[in-house]
DOKOLKE-831132 format. One record per residue (C-alpha): x, y, z; residue in one letter. Coordinates in steps of 0.02 Angstrom, whole numbers, plus 50000, padded with zeros to 5 digits. Each point is the difference from the previous one (the first is absolute). Example, Ala and Ser with C-alpha at 12.3 -4.5 7.8 and 13.67 -1.06 7.14 Angstrom:
2
506154977550390A 500695017249967S 
//
This chain:
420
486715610053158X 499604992450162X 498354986049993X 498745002450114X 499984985750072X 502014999250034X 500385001350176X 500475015750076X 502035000750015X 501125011750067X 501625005749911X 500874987050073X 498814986749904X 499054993550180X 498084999649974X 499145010150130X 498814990850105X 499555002850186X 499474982950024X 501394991749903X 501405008850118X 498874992150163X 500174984849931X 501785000749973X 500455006950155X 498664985350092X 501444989049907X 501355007650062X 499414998850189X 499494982749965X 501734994449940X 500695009850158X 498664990250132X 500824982849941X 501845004750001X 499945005950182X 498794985750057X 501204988849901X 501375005250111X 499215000850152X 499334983050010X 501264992649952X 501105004850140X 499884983050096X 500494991849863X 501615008849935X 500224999050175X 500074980250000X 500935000549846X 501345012050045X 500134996250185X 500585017650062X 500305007850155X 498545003950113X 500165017349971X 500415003349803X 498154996349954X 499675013950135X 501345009749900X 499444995749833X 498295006350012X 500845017750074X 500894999549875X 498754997549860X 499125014450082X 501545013349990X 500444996749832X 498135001949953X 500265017650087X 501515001949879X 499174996049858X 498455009650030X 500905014049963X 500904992849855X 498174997949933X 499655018250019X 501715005849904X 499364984949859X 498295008849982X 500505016549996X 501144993449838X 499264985249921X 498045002150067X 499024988450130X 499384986449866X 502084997049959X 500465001850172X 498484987150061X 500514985749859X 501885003650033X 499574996750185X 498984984849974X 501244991149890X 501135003050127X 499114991750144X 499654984149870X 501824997849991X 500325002550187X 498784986950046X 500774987149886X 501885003850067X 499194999450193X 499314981949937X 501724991949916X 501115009550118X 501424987550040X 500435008550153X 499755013850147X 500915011949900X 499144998149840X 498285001350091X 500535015550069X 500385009449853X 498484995849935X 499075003750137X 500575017649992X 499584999349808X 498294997350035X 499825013650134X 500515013049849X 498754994149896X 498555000050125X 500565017250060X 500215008249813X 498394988449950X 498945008450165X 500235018049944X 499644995549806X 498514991450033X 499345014550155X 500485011849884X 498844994849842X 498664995850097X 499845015150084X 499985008849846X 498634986849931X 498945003550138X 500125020249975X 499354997349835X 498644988750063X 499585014150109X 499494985250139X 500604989050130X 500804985449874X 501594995450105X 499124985250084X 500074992749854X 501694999749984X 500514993050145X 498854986849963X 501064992849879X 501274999550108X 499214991550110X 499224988849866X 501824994849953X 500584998450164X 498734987350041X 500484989749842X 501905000850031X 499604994950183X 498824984949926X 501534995249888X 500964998350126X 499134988650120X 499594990049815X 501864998049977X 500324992950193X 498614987549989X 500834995649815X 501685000150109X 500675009349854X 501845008850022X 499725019650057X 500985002949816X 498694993049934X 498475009350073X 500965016850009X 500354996349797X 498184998349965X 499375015750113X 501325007949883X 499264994949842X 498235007450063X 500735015950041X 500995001449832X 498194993949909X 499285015150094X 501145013049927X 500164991749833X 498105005749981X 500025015950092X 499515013649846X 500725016649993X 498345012150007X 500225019450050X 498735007950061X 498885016649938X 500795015950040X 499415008550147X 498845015849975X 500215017050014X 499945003750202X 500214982150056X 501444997250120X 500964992449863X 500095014549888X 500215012250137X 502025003950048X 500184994750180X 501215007150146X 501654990750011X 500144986450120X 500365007350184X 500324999250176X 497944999850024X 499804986049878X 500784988250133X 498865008250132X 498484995949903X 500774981549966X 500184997050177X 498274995750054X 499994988949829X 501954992550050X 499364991850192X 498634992349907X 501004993849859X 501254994750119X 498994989250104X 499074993449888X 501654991449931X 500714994950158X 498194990750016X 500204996749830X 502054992050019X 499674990650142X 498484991649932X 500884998349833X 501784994450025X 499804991550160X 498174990849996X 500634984849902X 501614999050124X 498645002950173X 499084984249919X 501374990549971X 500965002950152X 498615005050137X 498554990249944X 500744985649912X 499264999649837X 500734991249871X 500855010249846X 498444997449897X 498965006750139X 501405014550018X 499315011949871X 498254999350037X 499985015450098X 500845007949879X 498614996749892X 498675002050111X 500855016950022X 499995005249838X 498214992649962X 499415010650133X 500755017349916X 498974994649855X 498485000650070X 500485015450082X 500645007849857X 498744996049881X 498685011450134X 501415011650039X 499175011049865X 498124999150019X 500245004850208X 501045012849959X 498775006249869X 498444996650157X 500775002350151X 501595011949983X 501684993449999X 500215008150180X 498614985650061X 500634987049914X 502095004250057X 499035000450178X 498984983349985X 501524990349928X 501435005950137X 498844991250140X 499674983749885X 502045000449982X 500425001550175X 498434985750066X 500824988049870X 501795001150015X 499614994650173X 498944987349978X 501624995449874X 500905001750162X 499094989950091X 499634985549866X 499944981450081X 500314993949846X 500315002349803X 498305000349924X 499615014850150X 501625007849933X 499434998449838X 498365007450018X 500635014950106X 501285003949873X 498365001249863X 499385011650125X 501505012350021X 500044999249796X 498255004750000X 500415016150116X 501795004549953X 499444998949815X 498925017149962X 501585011650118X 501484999649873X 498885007049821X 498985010150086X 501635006650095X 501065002149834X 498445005749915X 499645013750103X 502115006150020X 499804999449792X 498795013450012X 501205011250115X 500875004249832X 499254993849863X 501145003449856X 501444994850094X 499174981150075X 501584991949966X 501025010450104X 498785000450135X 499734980449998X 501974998949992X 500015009050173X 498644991250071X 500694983249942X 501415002250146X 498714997750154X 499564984849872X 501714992950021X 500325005450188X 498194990250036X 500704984849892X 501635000250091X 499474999950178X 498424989649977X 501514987649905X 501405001550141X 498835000750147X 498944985949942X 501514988049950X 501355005850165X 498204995850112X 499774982649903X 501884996250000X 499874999950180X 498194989050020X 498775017050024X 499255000649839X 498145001750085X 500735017050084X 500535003849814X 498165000849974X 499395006050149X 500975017949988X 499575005249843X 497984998750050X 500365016550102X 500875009349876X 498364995749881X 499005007950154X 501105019049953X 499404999149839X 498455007450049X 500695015850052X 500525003549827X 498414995849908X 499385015749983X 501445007049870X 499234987749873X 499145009049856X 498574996849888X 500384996549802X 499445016849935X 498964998149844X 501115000049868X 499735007449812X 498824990849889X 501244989949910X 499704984049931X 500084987549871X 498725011549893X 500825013650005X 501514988949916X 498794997949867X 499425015349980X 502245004149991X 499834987449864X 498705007649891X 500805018850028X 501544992049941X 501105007950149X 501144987550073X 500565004850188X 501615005750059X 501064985350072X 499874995750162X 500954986450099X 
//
């Protein structure tokens, strides 16, 4: 006979706890905010180290972003057989390993393979992690995604800190790359395996759902141009901030990453009200309010004089840019909610088409001395993004699930179905 004070479990022996799978899944978006900051910011110096052409980092970073298409959909096809907790640690194991062979690579071809490793991971890793929390927020029954993202950001920041630490240190890129592995591979080492309560009878989740259509990608549309600039703000500030220091404002490589942090640092605080406006104002507001502070920073980015302006404007765009992408996949989740991971699969490729020309366009413009223009473009495409503000939905109160009701489970002795 089961004790009362056992935890819930499902037949597959995972206790059930809402707030135990957030916490996990926080993890898992955590681990993936310092892998790609780790890569990112360490462009100049892989750079240095493996002297390549002018235009195979430009290439590099394209191709990171169409293998992360690639394996986007590998991560739906692993969900859909193995579940998005096996699919998320497979991922982030992955992407440890990837960083470490970027950091010893002996040579161009070496780094390139493992480059394209790493864009895999990141793509199957994006759709695991989308795909749990948009199922942890349905059984919130509130806005939660902010959060989410906030660990990203949180781990972005820290990668990006670790970094410029490792420069002043004049430590090898091996070794910095080696240790942002170790942090990532701490991350999933203590990311717990939780399911969550079953959804009841009428919610979304229980209810069968139309297959996937031709009108799905209609209704994704609206979602796909905002997802899609957002990244090429997102790519340019990302993969080529560090270089546009480096090269256009002559800062030194411990200086470099700084705007990737301040970048990052700025989604946090962004992130961590994403939630609360949404829950005040209406995410159409707040989707309005941060397209114009996106556009009036990217050119004052533009326009910097020197690094710490660059720095501070690049804070400013991560303040904006940071509430558009989980209130974007949030609100495509909802479009079909017992099918989120095929949904977020498809919206994932305006993800990957905003990475890829925000990376090519940004590096061919700095390869040939116009990074400022790099910056300067984008700020009008964040201007378009108001037009599509409206298709943003509320988070419709949800059932009254929570961590009492897993006690209540507990003392009726009725474990839940399982549920990945």
């Amino acid at each position: 006979m089961m004790s009362f004070n056992a935890p819930a479990r499902t037949a597959a022996g995972h206790p059930v706890s809402r707030s135990g799978a957030r916490k996990g899944a926080t993890l898992a978006f955590a681990a993936q905010g310092v892998a790609v900051a780790a890569v990112y910011t360490t462009v100049p110096a892989v750079t240095e180290h493996l002297r390549p052409a002018p235009l195979l980092t430009t290439t590099l970073m394209v191709a990171v972003a169409l293998t992360a298409g690639g394996g986007s959909f590998l991560g739906l096809a692993a969900i859909r057989r193995a579940g998005s907790l096996a699919t998320m640690r497979g991922a982030v194991l992955t992407a440890a390993a990837a960083l470490v062979l970027i950091g010893w690579a002996p040579d161009e071809a070496t780094a390139i393979c493992a480059y394209i490793l790493f864009g895999l991971a990141v793509g199957a890793l994006d759709v695991g992690v989308n795909t749990r929390a948009a199922a942890i927020e349905r059984a919130y029954g509130r806005s939660i995604f902010g959060s989410f993202y906030m660990a990203w950001s949180v781990g972005g920041v820290v990668a990006a800190l670790l970094t410029a630490g490792a420069a002043r240190l004049e430590w090898p890129v091996a070794a910095g790359l080696s240790v942002q592995a170790g942090i990532v591979l701490l991350l999933a080492v203590c990311m717990r395996t939780y399911a969550l309560p079953a959804p009841s009878a009428g919610s979304p989740d229980a209810v069968a759902q139309p297959p996937l259509g031709r009108r799905l990608w209609i209704r994704l549309i609206p979602f796909g141009l905002v997802l899609l600039v957002v990244y090429v703000v997102d790519s340019t500030v990302s993969a080529w901030s560090a270089v546009y220091l480096r090269q256009t404002l002559a800062a030194s490589l411990t200086v470099a990453p700084l705007a990737y942090a301040a970048y990052q640092a700025g989604t946090v605080v962004g992130r961590a009200a994403t939630d609360r406006l949404v829950q005040r104002f209406g995410a159409v507001a707040v989707v309005r309010a941060a397209a114009l502070l996106v556009a009036g920073a990217l050119a004052g980015m533009a326009a910097a004089p020197s690094w710490p302006f660059a720095v501070l404007a690049a804070g400013t765009v991560g303040l904006g840019a940071s509430v558009l992408a989980p209130l974007c996949l949030a609100s495509a989740a909802r479009l079909r909610p017992a099918a989120s991971e095929a949904v977020l699969a498809r919206l994932n490729l305006f993800n990957y088409v905003g990475v890829i020309t925000g990376g090519a366009v940004g590096g061919l413009l700095g390869s040939t001395g116009q990074f400022r223009l790099a910056y300067a473009a984008p700020a009008a495409l964040a201007v378009l993004l108001l037009t599509a503000a409206r298709h943003f939905t509320r988070q419709r109160p949800g059932p009254a699930v929570d961590d009492g009701a897993t006690r209540r489970c507990r003392t009726a002795q009725s474990p839940f179905p399982p549920r990945s």
